[in-house]
Structure formats: structure tokens, C-alpha cells
N, C-alpha and C positions, 0 to 999 in steps of 0.2 A: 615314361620318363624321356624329355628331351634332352639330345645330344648336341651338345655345346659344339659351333663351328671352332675353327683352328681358331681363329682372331678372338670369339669370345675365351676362348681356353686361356689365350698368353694373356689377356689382357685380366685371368681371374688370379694365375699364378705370377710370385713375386722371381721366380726362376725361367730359364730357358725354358721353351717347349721347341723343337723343331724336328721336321719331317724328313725322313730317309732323302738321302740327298743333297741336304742344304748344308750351307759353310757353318762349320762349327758342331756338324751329324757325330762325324769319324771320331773325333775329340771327344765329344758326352759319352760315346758308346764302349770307349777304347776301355780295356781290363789289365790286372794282370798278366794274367794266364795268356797269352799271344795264340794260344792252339780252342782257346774256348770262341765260339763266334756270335756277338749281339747284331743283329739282325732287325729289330722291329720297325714295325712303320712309324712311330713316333718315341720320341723320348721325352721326360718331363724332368727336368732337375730342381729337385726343391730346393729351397733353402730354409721352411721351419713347417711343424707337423702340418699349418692348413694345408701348404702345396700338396704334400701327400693325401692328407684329406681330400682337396679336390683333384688331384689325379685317379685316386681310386674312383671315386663317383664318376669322375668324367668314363674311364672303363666299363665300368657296371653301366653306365647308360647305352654305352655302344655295343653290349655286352662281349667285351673283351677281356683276356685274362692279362693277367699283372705278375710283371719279373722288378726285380726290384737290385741292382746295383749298387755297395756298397762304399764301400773305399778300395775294390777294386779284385779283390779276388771273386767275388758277384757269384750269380749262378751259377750251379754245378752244371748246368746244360746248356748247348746252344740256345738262344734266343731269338726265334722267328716268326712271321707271320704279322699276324693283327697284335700281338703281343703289345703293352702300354710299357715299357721302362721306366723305371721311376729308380734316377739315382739321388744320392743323398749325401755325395762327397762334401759338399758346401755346408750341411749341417755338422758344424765341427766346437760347439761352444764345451766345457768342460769347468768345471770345479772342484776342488779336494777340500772338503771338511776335517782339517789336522785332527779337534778334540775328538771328532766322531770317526775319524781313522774308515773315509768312505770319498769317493768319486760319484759325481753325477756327469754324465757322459752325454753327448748327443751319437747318433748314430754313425755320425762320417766319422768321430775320432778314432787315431789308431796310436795301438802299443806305445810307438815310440814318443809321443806326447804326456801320454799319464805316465811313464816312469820319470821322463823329467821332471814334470810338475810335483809329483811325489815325492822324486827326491829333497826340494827344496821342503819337506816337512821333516823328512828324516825316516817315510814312508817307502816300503816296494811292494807292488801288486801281484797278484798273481798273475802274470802276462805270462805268453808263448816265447816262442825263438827267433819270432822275426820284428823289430820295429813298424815294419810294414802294416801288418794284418792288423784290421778293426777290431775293436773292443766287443762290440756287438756283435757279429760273426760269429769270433773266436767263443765268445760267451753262453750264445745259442747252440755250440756246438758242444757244450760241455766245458769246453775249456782247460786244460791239461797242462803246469806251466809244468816246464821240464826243472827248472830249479827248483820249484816250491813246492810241488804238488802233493809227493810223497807224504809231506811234514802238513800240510792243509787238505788237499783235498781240490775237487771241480772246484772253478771258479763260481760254476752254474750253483751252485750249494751256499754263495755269501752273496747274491744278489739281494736286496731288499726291494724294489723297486720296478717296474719297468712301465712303462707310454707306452700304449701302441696303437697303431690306427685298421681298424678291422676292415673285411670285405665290406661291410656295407657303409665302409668311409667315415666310423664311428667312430672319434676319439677316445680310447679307454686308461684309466689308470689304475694298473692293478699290481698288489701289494702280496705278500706272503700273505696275510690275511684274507687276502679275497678269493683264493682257492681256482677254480675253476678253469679259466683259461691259463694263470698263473702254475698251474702243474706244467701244461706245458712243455716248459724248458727243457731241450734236449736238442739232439742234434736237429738243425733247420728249424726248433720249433715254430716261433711265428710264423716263419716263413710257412709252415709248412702248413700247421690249420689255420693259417688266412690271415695273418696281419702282419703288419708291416712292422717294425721296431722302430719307433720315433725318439727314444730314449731309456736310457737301462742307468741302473744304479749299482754295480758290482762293488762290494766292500772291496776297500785296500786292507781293512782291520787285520787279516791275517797274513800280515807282509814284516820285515826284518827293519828293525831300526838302524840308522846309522849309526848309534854306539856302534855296533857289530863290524865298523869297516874292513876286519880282515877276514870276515865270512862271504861278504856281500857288497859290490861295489856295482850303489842304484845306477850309476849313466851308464855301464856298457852290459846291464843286463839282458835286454832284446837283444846283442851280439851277442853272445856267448856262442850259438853255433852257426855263426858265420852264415847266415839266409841272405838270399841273394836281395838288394833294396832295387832292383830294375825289372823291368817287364819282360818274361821270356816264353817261351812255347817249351809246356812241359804235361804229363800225365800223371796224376798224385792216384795211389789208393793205398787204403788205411786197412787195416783189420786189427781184433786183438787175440792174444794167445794165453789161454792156461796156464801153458808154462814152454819152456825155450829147453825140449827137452835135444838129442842128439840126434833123432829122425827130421826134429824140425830145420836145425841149424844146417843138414845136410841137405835136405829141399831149399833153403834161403841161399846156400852156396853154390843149387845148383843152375839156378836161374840167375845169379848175380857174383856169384865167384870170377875170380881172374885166368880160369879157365872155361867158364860159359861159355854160350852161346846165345843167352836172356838179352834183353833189351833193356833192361832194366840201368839205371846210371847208378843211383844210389840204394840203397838200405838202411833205415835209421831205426832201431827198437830203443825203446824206453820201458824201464821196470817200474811195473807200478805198485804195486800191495799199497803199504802204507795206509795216510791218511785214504787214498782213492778208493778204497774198500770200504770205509766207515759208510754209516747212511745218513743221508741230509738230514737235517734238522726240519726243514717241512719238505714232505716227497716230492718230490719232478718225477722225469722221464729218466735221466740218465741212466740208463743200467747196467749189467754184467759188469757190477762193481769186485765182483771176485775175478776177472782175469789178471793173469802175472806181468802180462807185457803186452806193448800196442807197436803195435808195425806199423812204419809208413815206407812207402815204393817211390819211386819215381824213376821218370824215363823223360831226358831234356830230348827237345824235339827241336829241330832247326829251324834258324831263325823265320824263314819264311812260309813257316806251317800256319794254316788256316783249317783249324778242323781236323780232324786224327779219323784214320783208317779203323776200320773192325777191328784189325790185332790189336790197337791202342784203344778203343772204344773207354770212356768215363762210367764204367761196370758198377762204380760205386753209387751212381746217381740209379741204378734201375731199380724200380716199385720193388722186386722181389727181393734184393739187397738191402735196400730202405727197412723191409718188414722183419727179417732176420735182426736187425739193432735191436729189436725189442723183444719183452715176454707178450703171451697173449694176450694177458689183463691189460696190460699197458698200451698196448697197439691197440686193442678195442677201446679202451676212452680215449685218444688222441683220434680216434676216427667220429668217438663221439663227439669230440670240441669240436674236432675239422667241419661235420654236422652240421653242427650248430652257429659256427662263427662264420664258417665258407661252403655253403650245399654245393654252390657250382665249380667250388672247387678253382677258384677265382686266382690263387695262387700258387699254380702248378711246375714253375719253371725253378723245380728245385730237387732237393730229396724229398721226391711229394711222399704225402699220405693220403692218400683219396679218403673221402668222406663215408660215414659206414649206409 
């Protein structure tokens, strides 16, 4: 396979492509997370599924692996080397079907766009806490809305839908019905066995009408817990707990109590049982649907942090922790798909799953 020079590259994508170095590098590459570092010798910004279609191929030809930059909290890992970036912030088109009580999404959209838009139906979605965080993301990752969830369930559980574009640059559309790669869904999934998200369809169906105005008020639901909307240098990790028994709240106070000495800034737990416990309607990944509560950490890191020390290392992104998320059944077919869809493991700059 020939490897397309830089000139033939821009001249096949409707988006920027440009080289470490060049004006307007620093800006494509920039994230969230100010302590996470993208790195790569090129970046590709699409603007609709071909570009990523031809970003990936152009990789695969050079045989280089593939990170993929969202709407900005992106890879859970540094990004270096021969690495291809392919972000997708500019893929931002979106639609809400009122009678069919569903969004069709492109991948750059975020939060705070579909609650608006759904407002004006009299719809709210199952979204997160921040307006910030992508639809897609948040949606691969399970999806967990702190107001609705209990009463619904993952988000990942009312997707109909998803685009993606696989390792070998294949444009695929796969349905609840088509099974296979469409299980899936879980945390990083595409990402993880090998495609890219070009578009997802997450139902709003199980969202609160605005008859309900004094339950539910759609514009400042992404606020509710006050997320921060700007780019900072910070350390996130998640876990979940059985139950929130008084051995555990005594370990949580003693790394993050006001008499610590933890690093820790925050501590946020959310109860889950409820709907979080029921089982999809067609199976995915998401599992350990019987824990009580999910933990999230974090430690703000100063503004001019580039990259975190061992003591703050991103624990959550290592293969070993990745494989813990899952049972064995489950981890054996996503190594299957990963297989299947990506043998060389083409898209590793994430919560990987290596191939079986």
C-alpha cells in the first residue's frame, strides 16, 4: 500500500491536516485536561466520516497507530510518537426526532447542545454533569446521568444506532440488530476494538417532559453540579463500590478528609441500584450492573502541569485495570471483536483491549 505524501493527504481531506510545529499544531492538539499531553507527529481534523476514513487508511498505510480526539477530554493517555490524531470537534451536526423521542448526533457534539435542542421539544436526555463532555464519549463509556439514571438506566442501553469507521477505514453501520461489533458498547468501546465513532444515535425516549417543570428544569440540567466549562490540569479516577459500608467511608476520609494528608481535591459518589442494575434490552459490555455506588477522585493539578508524576500516574487507563471493568466471558469477546476488527491493534491510545 502507498503512503500518500503530506500534500497529497490535505489535498484528499476536507479538514486541516498539519505537522508538529506548524501554526495552528498547538490549537488542534489542545484538550481538556491541561495535565493529559497530545504529542503526535501529525494531526488530521475531520470534518465528516470520509476524512476519518481517509485518516485511518492513510495510518494503516504508514503503518501507524491511531488516537482519536473528541470534543476534548480525548485520550485517557499521553499521545506520542508516529501516533495519526484524528480529532472530530468540527463534526458537530445533530437532530431531535420529537415523535420518535431520539437524537441523531455527530461525534464532536456535546451535552450542552442536545439538552437545549431537546428542550425546545419538551425532551431531556440522559446526559452527565458537565455541558462540556461529548455525547459520544460519555455514551461509550456507559453513560451514567446523575439525575436520570436511577429511574432509566446507561445511556449505553437506549442507543439504536451507531456509524463507525473501523481499522481498515471501513465505513460501518451497525444497529441493535446486527450484533457483533454493536455488543460492544462499553466503556472506550470503539475506541477500544478499533473504530472510530462517526455517529451514534442515543435515545432521548427516556427523558422527563416539560409538563414536569417543577421536577425538572431542561436548560440548567448539565449545571446541576457545578463542572467546571474551562480547561484545567487535573487527575480523574473512577471505581465502583458494593456498598458504602463505614470501613469504606473511613478509607475515603482518610485520603480526602480535612484532616488528610491525600492529594486528593475532591470526592464525588453517586448511588446507583435502580434502573442501573436492570439488564439491557439487547446485551453490550457494561457490566457490574449490581454495584451500590461509583466513585469518582480527583486531584486539580496546577496550572502549568504538562504531564503528572508516578504518585499522580492515570492508573485508570493501565491494561490491567481496563481488564478488571469486565467478567471473563465478556473480556474474551471484546478481544474477540478487537481480533477481528483491529489485529494490530491500530487503536491503542486509550483504555486498550489488546486483541485475543
Amino acid at each position: 500500500m502507498t503512503v500518500p505524501s503530506t500534500s497529497e493527504l490535505r489535498a484528499s481531506i476536507d479538514g486541516p491536516v498539519l505537522l508538529s510545529g506548524e501554526d495552528g499544531f498547538a490549537e488542534e492538539v489542545a484538550a481538556f485536561n491541561l495535565a493529559v499531553s497530545y504529542e503526535p507527529q501529525i494531526v488530521i481534523g475531520a470534518t465528516n466520516a470520509a476524512d476519518v476514513q481517509t485518516a485511518v487508511r492513510f495510518a494503516a498505510a504508514a503503518g501507524r497507530s491511531v488516537a482519536v480526539l473528541n470534543t476534548g477530554s480525548g485520550p485517557a493517555r499521553d499521545v506520542t510518537g508516529d501516533a495519526v490524531l484524528i480529532t472530530t470537534r468540527r463534526m458537530s451536526g445533530m437532530t431531535i426526532d420529537a415523535d420518535r423521542r431520539t437524537a441523531r448526533v455527530q461525534v464532536g457534539v456535546r451535552w450542552g447542545q442536545v439538552v437545549a435542542a431537546a428542550a425546545e421539544s419538551g425532551l431531556v436526555p440522559l446526559a452527565g454533569s458537565s455541558p462540556e463532555v461529548g455525547v459520544v464519549g460519555y455514551t461509550l463509556g456507559g453513560g451514567s446521568s446523575v439525575l436520570l439514571g436511577r429511574k432509566h438506566g446507561y445511556n449505553t442501553d437506549h442507543v439504536h444506532s451507531i456509524d463507525v469507521v473501523t481499522a481498515d477505514g471501513e465505513f460501518r453501520h451497525v444497529t441493535r440488530e446486527s450484533g457483533g461489533l454493536f455488543f460492544t458498547k462499553a466503556p472506550d468501546e470503539l475506541r477500544s476494538s478499533g473504530a472510530v465513532p462517526a455517529r451514534t444515535r442515543p435515545a432521548v425516549r427516556p427523558g422527563v417532559h416539560a409538563r414536569q417543570p417543577d421536577r425538572v428544569r431542561p436548560a440548567v440540567l448539565p449545571t446541576i453540579t457545578n463542572d467546571p466549562t474551562q480547561p484545567g490540569a487535573s487527575v480523574e479516577h473512577f471505581a465502583l463500590l458494593d456498598d458504602l459500608t463505614p470501613e469504606a467511608l473511613d478509607a475515603i476520609l482518610a485520603e480526602a478528609g480535612p484532616d488528610s494528608a491525600g492529594r486528593l481535591t475532591l470526592v464525588d459518589i453517586s448511588q446507583l441500584d435502580g434502573a442501573f442494575a436492570n439488564p439491557p434490552a439487547v446485551p453490550n459490555a457494561v457490566g457490574r450492573r449490581d454495584a451500590g455506588y461509583a466513585l469518582f477522585a480527583l486531584t486539580v493539578l496546577p496550572p502549568d502541569v504538562r504531564g503528572v508524576d508516578q504518585n499522580l500516574n492515570r492508573a485508570d487507563a493501565d491494561p490491567s485495570v481496563v481488564r478488571r471493568v469486565y467478567d471473563d466471558a465478556t473480556y474474551r469477546r471484546l478481544q474477540a471483536i478487537k481480533a477481528e476488527y483491529d489485529p494490530a491493534n491500530t487503536f491503542r491510545w486509550n483504555h486498550n483491549i489488546p486483541p485475543a
